[in-house]
Residue, then its C-alpha position, 0 to 999 in steps of 0.5 A: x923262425x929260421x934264417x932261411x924263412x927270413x933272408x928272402x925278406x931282407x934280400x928284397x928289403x935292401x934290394x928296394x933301399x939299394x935299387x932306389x938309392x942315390x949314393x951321397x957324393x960323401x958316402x963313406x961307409x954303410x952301418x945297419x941300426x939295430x933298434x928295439x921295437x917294443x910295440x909287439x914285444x921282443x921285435x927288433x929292427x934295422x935300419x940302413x944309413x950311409x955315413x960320410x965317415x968311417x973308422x974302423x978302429x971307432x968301437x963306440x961307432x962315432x963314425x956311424x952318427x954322421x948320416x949322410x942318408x938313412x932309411x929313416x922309417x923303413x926298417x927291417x922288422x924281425x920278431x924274436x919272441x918265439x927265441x930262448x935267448x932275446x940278446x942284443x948279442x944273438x939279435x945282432x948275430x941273425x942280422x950280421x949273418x944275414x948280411x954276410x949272406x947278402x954280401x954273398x949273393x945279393x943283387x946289389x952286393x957290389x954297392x954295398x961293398x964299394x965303399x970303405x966298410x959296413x957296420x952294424x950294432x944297436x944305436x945304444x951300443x958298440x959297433x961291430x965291423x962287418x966289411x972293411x975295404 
């Protein structure tokens, strides 16, 4: 699995979350959760919510427990079995990298930036800033 053979999947997944999203009137900051899929092994997912807070200096991530919007069950698979190294670290890096590449070129790139900042970290661990305006 390569990052070039999964981009198009996620681009098109969070093309349709965006595409659709009618943006809370408290909308604060974006946050990818990352949860471990243990149906099929070494699966991980995310999910996208928007927080109505957003603190950048909040390494435990309170901030991203206060859902204004989610995903819910719509969340990005991605199957690391085929992987030497099974981390939350390396997951959270393929998902970060990912997500700084559809910062780049993404088709609704601008909403995710027009808030106060994008996190991503496992829902049972640290946050990690990814954006901050």
């Amino acid at each position: 699995m390569t990052k070039n053979e999964i981009y198009p999947h996620f681009a098109e997944w969070l093309d349709e979350l965006l595409g659709n999203l009618e943006m809370p009137k408290n909308a604060a900051a974006f946050n990818f959760n990352l949860y471990d899929e243990a149906v099929e092994g070494d699966v991980f997912a995310a999910q996208l919510i928007v927080s109505d807070r957003f603190d950048p200096d909040d390494e435990e991530g309170e901030w991203a427990c206060y859902n204004a919007w989610s995903s819910e069950d719509d969340l990005f698979p991605i199957d690391f079995s085929d992987e030497d190294d099974k981390s939350i670290e390396f997951v959270q890096g393929m998902y970060t990298s990912l997500i700084r590449d559809y910062l780049q070129t993404g088709k609704y790139r601008d909403i995710l930036l027009s808030l106060k900042g994008i996190g991503i970290g496992h829902v049972e661990g640290d946050l990690d800033i990814i954006f901050k305006a």
